[in-house]
N, C-alpha and C positions, 0 to 999 in steps of 0.2 A: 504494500500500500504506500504509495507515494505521499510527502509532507507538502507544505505550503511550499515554495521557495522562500519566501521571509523569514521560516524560523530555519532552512539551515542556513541562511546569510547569515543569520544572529548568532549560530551557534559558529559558524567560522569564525566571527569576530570573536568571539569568546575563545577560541581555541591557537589565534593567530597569537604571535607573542612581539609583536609588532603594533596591535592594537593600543590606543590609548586606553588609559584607564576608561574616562568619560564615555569611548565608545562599547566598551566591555559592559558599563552601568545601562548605557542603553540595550545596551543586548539582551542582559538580564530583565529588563522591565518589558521588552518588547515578549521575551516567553514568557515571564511571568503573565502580561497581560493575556496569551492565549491558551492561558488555565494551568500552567505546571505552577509546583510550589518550588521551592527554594530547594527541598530535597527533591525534584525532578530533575532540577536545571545540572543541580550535583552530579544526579547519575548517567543524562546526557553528555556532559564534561567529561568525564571519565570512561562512558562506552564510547564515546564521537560519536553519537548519535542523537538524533531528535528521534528516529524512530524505536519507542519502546513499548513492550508489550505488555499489557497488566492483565493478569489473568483474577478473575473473583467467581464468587459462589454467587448466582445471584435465588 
């Protein structure tokens, strides 16, 4: 399943190490704004991924 293109721009800038600070904070509020929590944006960071899978009992 394919992502937005916006959030893996955001998450490139978060992963580039060339990125300003400033535009890293925007990266983070632009995922945050399309529903991950703080511990999402975590785990995207760490897999290079925006695509993650949550599995629940519904």
């Amino acid at each position: 399943m394919p992502t937005a293109p916006y959030l893996d721009k955001a998450l490139a800038t978060l992963l580039n190490e060339d990125s300003t600070e400033g535009a890293k904070d925007i990266a983070k509020e632009v995922l945050a704004n399309s529903g991950l929590t703080e511990k999402d944006i975590q785990d995207c960071i760490e897999q290079r991924t925006v695509f993650v899978v949550y599995i629940f009992e519904a």
